[in-house]
C-alpha positions in Angstrom: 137.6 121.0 120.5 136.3 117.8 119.9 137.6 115.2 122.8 139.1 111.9 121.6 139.4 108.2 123.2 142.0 106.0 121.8 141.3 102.6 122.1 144.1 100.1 122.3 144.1 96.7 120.7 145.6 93.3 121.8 149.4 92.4 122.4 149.9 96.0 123.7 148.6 98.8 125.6 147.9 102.9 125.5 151.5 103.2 124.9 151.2 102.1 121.0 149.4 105.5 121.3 151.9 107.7 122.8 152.8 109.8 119.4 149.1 109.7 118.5 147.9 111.3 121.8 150.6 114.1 121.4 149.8 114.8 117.9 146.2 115.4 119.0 146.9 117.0 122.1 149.1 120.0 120.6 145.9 120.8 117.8 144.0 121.5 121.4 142.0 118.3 122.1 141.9 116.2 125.3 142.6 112.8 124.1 142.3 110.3 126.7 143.5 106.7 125.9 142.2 104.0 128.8 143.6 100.8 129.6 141.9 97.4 129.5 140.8 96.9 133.4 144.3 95.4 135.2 146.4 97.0 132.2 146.8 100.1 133.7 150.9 99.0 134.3 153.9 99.4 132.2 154.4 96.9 129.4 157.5 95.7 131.8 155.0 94.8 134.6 152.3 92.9 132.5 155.5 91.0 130.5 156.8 90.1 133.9 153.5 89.4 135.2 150.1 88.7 132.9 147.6 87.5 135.6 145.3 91.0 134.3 145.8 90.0 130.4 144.2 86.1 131.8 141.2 88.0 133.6 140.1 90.5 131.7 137.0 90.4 129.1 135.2 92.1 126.3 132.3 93.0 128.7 134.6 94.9 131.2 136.6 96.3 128.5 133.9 98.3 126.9 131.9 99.1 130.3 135.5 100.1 131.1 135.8 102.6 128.2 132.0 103.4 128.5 132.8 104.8 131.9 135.6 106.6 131.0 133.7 108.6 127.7 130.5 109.4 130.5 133.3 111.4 132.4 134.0 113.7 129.1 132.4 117.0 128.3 130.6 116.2 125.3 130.6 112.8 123.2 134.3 112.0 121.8 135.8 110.4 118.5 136.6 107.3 118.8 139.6 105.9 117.3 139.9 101.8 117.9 143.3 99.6 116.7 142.9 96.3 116.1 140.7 94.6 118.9 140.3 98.2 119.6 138.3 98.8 116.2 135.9 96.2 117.3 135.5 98.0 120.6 134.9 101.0 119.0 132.4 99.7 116.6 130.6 98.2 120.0 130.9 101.3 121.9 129.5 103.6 118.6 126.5 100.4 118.6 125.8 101.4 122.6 125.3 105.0 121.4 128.5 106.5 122.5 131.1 108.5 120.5 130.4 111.7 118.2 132.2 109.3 115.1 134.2 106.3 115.4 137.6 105.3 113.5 138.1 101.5 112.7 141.7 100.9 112.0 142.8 97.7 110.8 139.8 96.7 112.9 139.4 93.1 114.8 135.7 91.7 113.1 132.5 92.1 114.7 130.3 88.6 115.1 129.3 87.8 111.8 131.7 88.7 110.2 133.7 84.8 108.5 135.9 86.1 105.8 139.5 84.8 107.3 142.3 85.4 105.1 145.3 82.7 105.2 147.7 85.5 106.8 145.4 86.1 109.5 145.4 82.0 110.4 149.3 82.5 110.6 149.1 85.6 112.5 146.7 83.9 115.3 148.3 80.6 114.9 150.2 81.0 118.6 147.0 81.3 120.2 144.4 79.6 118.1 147.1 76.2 117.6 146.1 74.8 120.9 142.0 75.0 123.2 144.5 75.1 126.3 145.4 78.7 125.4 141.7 79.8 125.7 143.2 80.1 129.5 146.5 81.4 128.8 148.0 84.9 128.0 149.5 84.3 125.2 152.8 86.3 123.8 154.6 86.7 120.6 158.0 85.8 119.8 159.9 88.9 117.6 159.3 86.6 114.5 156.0 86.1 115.5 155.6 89.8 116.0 157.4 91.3 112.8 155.4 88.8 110.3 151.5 89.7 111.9 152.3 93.6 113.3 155.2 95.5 111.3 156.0 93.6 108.4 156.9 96.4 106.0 159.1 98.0 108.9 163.0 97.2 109.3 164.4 94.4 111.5 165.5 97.4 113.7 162.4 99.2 113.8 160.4 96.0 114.3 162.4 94.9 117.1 162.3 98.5 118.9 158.8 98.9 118.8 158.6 94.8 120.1 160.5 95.6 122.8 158.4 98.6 124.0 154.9 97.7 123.0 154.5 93.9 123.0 152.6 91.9 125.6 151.0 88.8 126.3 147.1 88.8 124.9 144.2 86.5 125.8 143.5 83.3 124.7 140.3 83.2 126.1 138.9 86.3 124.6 140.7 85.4 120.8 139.7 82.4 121.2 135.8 83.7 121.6 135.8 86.0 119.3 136.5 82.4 116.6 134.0 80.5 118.3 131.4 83.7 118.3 130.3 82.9 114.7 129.3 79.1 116.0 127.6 79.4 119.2 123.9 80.9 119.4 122.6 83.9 120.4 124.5 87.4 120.5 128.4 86.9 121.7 130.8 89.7 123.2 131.5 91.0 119.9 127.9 91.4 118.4 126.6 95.0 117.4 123.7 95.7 115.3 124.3 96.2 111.7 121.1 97.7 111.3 121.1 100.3 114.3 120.4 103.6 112.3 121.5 105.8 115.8 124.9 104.7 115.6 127.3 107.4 114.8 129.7 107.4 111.7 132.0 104.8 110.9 134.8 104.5 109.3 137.0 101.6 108.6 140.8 102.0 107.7 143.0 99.7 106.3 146.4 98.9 105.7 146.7 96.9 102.6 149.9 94.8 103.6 148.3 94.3 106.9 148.5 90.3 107.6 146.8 89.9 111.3 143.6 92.1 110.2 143.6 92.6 106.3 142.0 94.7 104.2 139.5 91.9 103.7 138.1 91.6 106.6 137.7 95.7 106.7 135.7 95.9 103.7 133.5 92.3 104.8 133.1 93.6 108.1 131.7 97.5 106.2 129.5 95.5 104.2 127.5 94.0 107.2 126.2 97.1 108.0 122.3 97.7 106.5 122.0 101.0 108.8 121.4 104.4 107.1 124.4 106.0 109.4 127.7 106.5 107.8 129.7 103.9 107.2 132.9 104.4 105.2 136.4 102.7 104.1 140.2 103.9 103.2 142.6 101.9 102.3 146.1 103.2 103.1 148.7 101.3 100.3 152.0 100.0 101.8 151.2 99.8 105.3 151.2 96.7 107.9 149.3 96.2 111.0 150.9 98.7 113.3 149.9 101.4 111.5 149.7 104.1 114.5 153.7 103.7 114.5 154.8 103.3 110.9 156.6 106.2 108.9 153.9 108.3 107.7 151.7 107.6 110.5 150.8 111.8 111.0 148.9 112.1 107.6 146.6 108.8 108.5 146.2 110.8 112.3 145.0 114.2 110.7 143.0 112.2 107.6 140.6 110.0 110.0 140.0 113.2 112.4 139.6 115.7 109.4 136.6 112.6 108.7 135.5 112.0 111.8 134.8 115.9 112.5 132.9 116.7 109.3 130.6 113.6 109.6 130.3 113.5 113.2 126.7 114.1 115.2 
């Protein structure tokens, strides 16, 4: 059985994929799903203190991961959230991973197509340069309108209260000014890298933080003759890994990832 690393995005951690990594561990895989580098506390203990979520960046985060997939059998599927899809996408670019999984995917450098809801989403961060130092959180407004705005007020606040965290200014902040600044940023891969393994992007199409457009602009970037794919999943937000219906989306991207996977 195929292994599989989940890779978490921003304002949470592994525990967004606690169902996720069950579901795949009872069909017989070993999922493994890493923390960013100081992350590796409970959502209580970075809320209360978010010194790691300050320090941490994109070039420990993937040699991080890339450590963790050397320690596996045999080369995993990678499934990325968020932040997490751009990881994946950079981890697939550095040759690792047997197929990688892009869901509602942070862009790649390059990538400029930025869709009013996602300015609203990132507004708590992006509003002010003195955040680029900052870990910034979310309010629960803040949190229902960019993560799980097709959920209920209850659901919503649940999931805030056991997920959310603080996330970096500096490295959202980078990941803006990575389209203006010259020469390759954190977030670059190469589009034309024909030994990358298969990609596919997911979206949900009432997404606001990462939509759909940014999916299929980020997809189109790639000139490669590897796999590169997109599903749109209708009526679901941002936090798709814990949204009603989540199970069909978890057995869909791995049915894909283990019948195009190298």
């Amino acid at each position: 059985m195929k292994p599989i690393v989940l890779v978490h995005g921003f304002w949470v951690t592994p525990r967004s994929w606690e169902h996720w990594k069950a579901h795949y561990e009872a069909k017989g895989h070993q999922v493994i799903a890493p923390a960013y580098p100081g992350f590796e506390v409970e959502v209580e203990a970075l809320n209360a203190d978010p010194t790691p979520v300050v320090n941490v960046t994109v070039p420990q985060i993937i040699s991080h991961f890339e450590e963790a997939i050397r320690a596996l059998p045999e080369p995993p599927v990678i499934i990325g959230h968020s932040a997490g899809g751009a990881f994946t996408q950079i981890l697939l670019d550095h040759g690792f991973g047997s197929a990688g999984v892009a869901m509602n995917s942070a862009p790649t450098e390059g990538v400029r197509v930025v869709p009013l809801s996602q300015l609203k989403s990132t507004f708590p961060v992006l509003k002010s340069p003195a955040n680029r130092h900052k870990a910034i959180p979310l309010t629960f407004e803040e949190w229902k309108y960019a993560f799980t705005n097709t959920f209920t007020d209850d659901e919503a606040r649940s999931l805030y209260e056991r997920y959310a965290i603080p996330a970096s200014g500096g490295i959202l902040w980078g990941g803006v000014l990575a389209n203006f600044q010259p020469g390759h940023q954190d977030t670059w891969v190469d589009y034309h890298n024909d030994n990358r393994a298969p990609l596919l992007f997911v979206s949900g199409s009432e997404d606001h933080i990462m939509p759909p457009a940014i999916q299929e602009s980020n997809a189109k970037h790639y000139k490669s003759n590897t796999i590169t794919e997109r599903r749109e999943y209708e009526g679901y937000a941002h936090l798709l890994p814990a949204q009603k219906g989540w199970e069909q989306i978890a057995d869909d991207v791995l049915e894909w990832a283990l019948a195009h996977g190298k």
